[in-house]
Biotite code that builds the C-alpha atoms (Angstrom):
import biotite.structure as struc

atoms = struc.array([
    struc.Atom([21.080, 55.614, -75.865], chain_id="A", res_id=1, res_name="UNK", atom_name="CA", element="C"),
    struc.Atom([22.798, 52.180, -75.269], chain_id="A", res_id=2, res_name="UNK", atom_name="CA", element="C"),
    struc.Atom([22.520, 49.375, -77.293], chain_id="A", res_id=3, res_name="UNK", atom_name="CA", element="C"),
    struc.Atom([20.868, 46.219, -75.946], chain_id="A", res_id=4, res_name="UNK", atom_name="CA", element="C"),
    struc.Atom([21.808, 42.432, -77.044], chain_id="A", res_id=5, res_name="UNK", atom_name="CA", element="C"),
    struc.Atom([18.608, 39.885, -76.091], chain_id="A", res_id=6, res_name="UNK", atom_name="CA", element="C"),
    struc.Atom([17.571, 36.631, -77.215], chain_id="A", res_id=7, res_name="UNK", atom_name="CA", element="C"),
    struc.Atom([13.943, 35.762, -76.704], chain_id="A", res_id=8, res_name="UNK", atom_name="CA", element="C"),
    struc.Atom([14.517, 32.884, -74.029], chain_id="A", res_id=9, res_name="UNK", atom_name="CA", element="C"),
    struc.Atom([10.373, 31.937, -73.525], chain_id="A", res_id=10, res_name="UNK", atom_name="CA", element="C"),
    struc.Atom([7.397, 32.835, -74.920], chain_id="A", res_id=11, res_name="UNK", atom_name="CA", element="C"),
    struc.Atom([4.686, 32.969, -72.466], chain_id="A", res_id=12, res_name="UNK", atom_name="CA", element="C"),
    struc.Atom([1.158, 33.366, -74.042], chain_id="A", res_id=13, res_name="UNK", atom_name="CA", element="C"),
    struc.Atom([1.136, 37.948, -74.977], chain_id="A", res_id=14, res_name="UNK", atom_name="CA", element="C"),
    struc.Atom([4.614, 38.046, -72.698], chain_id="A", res_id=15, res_name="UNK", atom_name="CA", element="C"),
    struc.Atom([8.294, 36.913, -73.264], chain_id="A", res_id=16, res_name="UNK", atom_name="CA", element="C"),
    struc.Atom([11.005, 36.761, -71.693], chain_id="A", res_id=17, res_name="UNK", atom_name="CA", element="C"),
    struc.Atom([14.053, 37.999, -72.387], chain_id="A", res_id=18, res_name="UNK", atom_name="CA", element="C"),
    struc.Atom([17.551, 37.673, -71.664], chain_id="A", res_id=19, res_name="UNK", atom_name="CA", element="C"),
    struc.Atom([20.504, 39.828, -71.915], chain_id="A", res_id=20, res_name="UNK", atom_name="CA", element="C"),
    struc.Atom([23.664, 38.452, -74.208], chain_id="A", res_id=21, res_name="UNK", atom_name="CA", element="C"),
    struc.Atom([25.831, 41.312, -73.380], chain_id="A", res_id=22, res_name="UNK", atom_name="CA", element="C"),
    struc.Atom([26.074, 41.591, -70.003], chain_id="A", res_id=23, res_name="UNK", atom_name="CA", element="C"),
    struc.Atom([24.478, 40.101, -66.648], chain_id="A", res_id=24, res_name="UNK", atom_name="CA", element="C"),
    struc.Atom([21.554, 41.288, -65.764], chain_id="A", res_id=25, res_name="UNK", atom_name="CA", element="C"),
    struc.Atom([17.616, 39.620, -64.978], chain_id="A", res_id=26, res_name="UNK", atom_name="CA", element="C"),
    struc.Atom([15.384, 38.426, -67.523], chain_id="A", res_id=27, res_name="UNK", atom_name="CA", element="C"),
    struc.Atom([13.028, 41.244, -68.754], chain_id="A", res_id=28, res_name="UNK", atom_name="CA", element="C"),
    struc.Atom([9.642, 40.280, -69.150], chain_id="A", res_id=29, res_name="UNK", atom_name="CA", element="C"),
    struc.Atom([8.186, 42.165, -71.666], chain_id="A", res_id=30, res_name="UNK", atom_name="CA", element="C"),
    struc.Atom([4.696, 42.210, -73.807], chain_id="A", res_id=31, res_name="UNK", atom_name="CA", element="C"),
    struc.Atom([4.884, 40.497, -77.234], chain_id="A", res_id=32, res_name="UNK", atom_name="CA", element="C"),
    struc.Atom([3.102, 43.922, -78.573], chain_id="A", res_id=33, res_name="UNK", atom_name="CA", element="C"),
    struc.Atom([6.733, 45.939, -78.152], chain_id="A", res_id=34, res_name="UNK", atom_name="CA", element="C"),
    struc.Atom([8.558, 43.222, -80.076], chain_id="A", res_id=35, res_name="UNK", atom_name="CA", element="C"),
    struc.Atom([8.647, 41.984, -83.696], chain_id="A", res_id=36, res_name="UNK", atom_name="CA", element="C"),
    struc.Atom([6.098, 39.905, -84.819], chain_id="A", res_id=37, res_name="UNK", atom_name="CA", element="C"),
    struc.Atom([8.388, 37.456, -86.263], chain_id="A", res_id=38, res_name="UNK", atom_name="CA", element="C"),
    struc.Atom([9.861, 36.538, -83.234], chain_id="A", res_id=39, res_name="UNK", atom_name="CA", element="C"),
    struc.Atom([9.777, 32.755, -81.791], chain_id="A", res_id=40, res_name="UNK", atom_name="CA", element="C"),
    struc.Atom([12.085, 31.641, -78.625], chain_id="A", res_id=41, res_name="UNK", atom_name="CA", element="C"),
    struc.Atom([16.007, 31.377, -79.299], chain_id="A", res_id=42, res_name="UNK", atom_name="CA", element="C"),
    struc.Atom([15.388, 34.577, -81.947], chain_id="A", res_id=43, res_name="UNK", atom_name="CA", element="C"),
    struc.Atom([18.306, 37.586, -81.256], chain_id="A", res_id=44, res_name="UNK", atom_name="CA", element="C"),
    struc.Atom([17.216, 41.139, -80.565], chain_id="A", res_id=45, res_name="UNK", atom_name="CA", element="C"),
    struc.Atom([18.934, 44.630, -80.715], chain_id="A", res_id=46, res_name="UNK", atom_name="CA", element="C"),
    struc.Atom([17.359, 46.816, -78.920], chain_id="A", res_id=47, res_name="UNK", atom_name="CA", element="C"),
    struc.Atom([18.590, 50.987, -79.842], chain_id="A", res_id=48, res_name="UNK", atom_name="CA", element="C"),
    struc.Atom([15.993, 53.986, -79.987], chain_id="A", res_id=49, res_name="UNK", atom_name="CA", element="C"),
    struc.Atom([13.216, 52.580, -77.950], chain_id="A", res_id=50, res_name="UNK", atom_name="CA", element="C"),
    struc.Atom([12.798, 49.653, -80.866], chain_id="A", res_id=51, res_name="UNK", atom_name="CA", element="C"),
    struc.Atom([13.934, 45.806, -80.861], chain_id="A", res_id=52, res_name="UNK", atom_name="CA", element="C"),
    struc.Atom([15.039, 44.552, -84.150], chain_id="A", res_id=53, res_name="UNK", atom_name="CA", element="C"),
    struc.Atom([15.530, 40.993, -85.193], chain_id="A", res_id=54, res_name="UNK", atom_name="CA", element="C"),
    struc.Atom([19.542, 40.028, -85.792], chain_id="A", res_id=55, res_name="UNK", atom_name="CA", element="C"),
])
């Protein structure tokens, strides 16, 4: 599996967006449920093995 660099770029109400810091690609819009809980907009993800992680 490949490793995945986001940062949470909006929150939108059980959604956020997210954008990729490692290469170009479009904003993923994923459910707040898949994420940490901790997260708030400008927070940096990993994502590796299905999980995102808070860096």
């Amino acid at each position: 599996m490949e490793t995945k660099y986001y940062v949470v770029s909006r929150i939108d109400g059980d959604y956020a967006w997210l954008k990729r810091t490692d290469a170009e690609e479009e904003p993923l819009f994923i459910a707040r449920a898949l994420l940490p809980e901790a997260i708030d907009e400008e927070t940096k993800l990993k994502y590796e093995l299905l999980q995102y992680e808070i860096i």
